[in-house]
N, C-alpha and C positions, 0 to 999 in steps of 0.2 A: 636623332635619338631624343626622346622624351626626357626631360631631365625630371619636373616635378613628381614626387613620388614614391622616388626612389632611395636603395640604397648605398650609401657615398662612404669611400674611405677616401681621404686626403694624406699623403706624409708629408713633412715637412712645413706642417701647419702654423708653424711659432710664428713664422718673421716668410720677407718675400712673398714667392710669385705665392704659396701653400695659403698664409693668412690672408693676403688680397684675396684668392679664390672660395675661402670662406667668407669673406664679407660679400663677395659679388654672389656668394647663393646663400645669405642670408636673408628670412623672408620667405623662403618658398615652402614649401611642404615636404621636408627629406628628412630622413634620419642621418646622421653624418657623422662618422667617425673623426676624428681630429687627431691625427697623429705626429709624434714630437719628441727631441731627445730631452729637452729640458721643461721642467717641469713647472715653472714658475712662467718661464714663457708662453708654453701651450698654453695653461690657464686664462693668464691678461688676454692671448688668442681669442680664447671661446669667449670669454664674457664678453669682450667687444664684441664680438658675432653674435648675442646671444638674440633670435627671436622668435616670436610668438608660433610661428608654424614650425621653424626649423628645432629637431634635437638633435643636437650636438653634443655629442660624448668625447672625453678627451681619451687621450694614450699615449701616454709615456713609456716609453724607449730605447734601445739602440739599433737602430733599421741597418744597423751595417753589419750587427751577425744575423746571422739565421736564426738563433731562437730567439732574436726581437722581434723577426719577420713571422715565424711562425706564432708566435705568443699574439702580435697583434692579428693574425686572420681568427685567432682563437676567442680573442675578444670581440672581434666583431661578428663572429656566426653566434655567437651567447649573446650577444646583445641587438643584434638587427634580424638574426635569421638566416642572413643571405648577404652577398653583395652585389648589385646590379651594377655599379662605376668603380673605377679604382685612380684613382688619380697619384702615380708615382712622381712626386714633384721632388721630394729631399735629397740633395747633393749640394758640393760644395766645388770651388778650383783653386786652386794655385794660380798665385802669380807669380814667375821665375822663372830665370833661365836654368836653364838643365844644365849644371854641370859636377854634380858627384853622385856617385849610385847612393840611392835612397830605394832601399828595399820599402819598409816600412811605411815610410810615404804613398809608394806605390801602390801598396799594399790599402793601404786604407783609403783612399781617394778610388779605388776599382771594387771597395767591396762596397761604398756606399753607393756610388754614380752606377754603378755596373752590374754586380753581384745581386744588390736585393732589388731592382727594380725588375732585372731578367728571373730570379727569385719568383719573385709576386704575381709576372706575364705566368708560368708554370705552374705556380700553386690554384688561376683562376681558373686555369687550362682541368688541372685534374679534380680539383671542388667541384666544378658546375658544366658538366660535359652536357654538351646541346642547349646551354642557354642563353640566353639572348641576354649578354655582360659584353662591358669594354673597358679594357686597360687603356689608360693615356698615357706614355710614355715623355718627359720631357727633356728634348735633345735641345740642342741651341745651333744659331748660325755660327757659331765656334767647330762642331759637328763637320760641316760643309765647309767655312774658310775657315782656314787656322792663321792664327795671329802670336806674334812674339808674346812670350812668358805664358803661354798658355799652350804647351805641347803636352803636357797630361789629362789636361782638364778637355782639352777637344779632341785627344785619343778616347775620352771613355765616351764621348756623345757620340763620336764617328760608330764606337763599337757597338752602341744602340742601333742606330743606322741601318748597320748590315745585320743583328741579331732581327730586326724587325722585320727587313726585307723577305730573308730564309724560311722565319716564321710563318710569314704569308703565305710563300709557296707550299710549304708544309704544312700548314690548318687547311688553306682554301678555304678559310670564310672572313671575308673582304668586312673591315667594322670592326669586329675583336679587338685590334691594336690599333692604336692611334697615337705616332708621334707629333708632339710641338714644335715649333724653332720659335722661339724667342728673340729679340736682341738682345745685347746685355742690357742687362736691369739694373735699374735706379735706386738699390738698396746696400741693407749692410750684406750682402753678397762681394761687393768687390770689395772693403773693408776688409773681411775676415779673406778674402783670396790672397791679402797680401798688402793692404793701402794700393791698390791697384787706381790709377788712371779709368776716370768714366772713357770707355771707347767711341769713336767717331761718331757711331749708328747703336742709340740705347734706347730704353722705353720703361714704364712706371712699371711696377708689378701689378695695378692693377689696369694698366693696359694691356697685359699679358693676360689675366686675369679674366677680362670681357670678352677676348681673342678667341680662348680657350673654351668660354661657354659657348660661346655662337659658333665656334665648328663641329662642339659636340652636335648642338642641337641639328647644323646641317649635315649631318651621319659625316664629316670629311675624316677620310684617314691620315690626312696629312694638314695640317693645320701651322700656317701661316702668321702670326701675333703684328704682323706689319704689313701694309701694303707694301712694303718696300722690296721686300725680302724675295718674289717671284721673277721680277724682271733684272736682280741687282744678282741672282742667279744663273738666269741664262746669260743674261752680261757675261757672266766669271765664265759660264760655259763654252758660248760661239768665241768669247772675246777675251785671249787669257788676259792680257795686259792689265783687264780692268781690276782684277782679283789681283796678278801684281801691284797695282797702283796701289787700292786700298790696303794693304798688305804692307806696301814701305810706309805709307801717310802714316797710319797707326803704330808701326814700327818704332818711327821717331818720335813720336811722340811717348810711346812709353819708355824709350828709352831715354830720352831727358828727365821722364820723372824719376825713370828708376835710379839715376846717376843723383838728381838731386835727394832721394831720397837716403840714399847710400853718404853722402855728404852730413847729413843732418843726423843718419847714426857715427858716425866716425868722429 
């Protein structure tokens, strides 16, 4: 797909993989929505992005009800026209072991990661019927291997996963939707998950960032942000052990941190 040209919504624009992806298609010839809960953030966002080809419009926020989701497609058909791209980037995870019902939590960690990106696949579906648009979806290799302290945060990318797969069989039109897998990323994302330990296998946001552009442009529906990630894959596939292995290695390691962390609030 043609990227220069077009019309771009971004969520999750402030910070992470959302603002690297605006700087990596800053420069080119787009209109771009920039979407954000905070509003100070989004702002520093754009102005660094800010150039001579690109407009970039902000939008502030809360993507995790529906009338932030619907309020933001509203600003962006009153301002662009149309949307040709949609880039669902904004979620967040937990870092923690599961152990007391937390409705609430649940609650809000599935309406951001979950709710408005399967949201937003729906709203492009009934806005623009027979047109030649793509959702990006962004799932993580948390999605496919799960790892200690993160069994909600890789329940909601799993459930991308299989919404996306369904979807396909049900559109039949191969391109529409296009998930990510990332590694974890080099930002304040594991900060706010928790003071979360960088994991074994991570990468910059704006190496996620270039990832993402170059699949688009190669029409891929499934996009890759590591070479690492397809053979490290069928490893965990042909070869359970491997996916065991990685799985204890990181294990331990977050759980030393989380013990010393626990130490240092006590």
């Amino acid at each position: 797909m043609e990227i220069d040209g077009n019309r771009i919504v971004i969520t999750g624009a402030s910070s992470g993989i959302g603002r690297a992806l605006l700087q990596e298609l800053s420069g080119r010839q787009l209109q771009v929505v920039a979407a954000g809960r905070d509003q100070a953030r989004l702002q520093d966002a754009v102005e660094s992005a800010r150039a001579l080809q690109t407009e970039i419009l902000p939008f502030a926020g809360d993507l995790a009800l529906q009338e932030g989701v619907d309020a933001l497609f509203a600003y962006a058909l009153q301002q662009m026209g149309g949307i040709d791209l949609f880039f669902a980037i904004a979620g967040f995870a937990y870092w923690e072991w599961v152990e007391e019902p937390a409705w609430r939590r649940m609650e809000a960690i599935y309406r951001t990661n979950v709710f408005s990106p399967i949201y937003a696949v729906q709203k492009m579906h009934a806005l623009f019927p027979g047109a030649d648009y793509r959702v990006v979806l962004t799932s993580s290799i948390l999605g496919r291997v799960g790892l200690e302290g993160y069994a909600l945060y890789s329940s909601t990318k799993a459930a991308l996963d299989r919404f996306a797969e369904v979807y396909r069989l049900e559109v039949g039109k191969p391109g529409r939707l296009t998930l990510v897998y990332p590694l974890a990323v080099r930002s304040g994302f594991l900060e706010t998950a928790g003071s979360a330990p960088t994991p074994w296998l991570s990468q910059s946001p704006e190496a996620v960032a270039r990832g993402m552009v170059r699949g688009i442009e190669r029409n891929r529906e499934t996009i890759y942000t590591s070479w690492i990630l397809p053979p490290m894959l069928l490893a965990n596939h042909l070869f359970p052990f491997t996916r065991r292995w990685y799985q204890a290695l990181d294990g331990r390691v977050g759980r030393r941190h989380w013990a010393a962390r626990e130490k240092r609030v006590d």
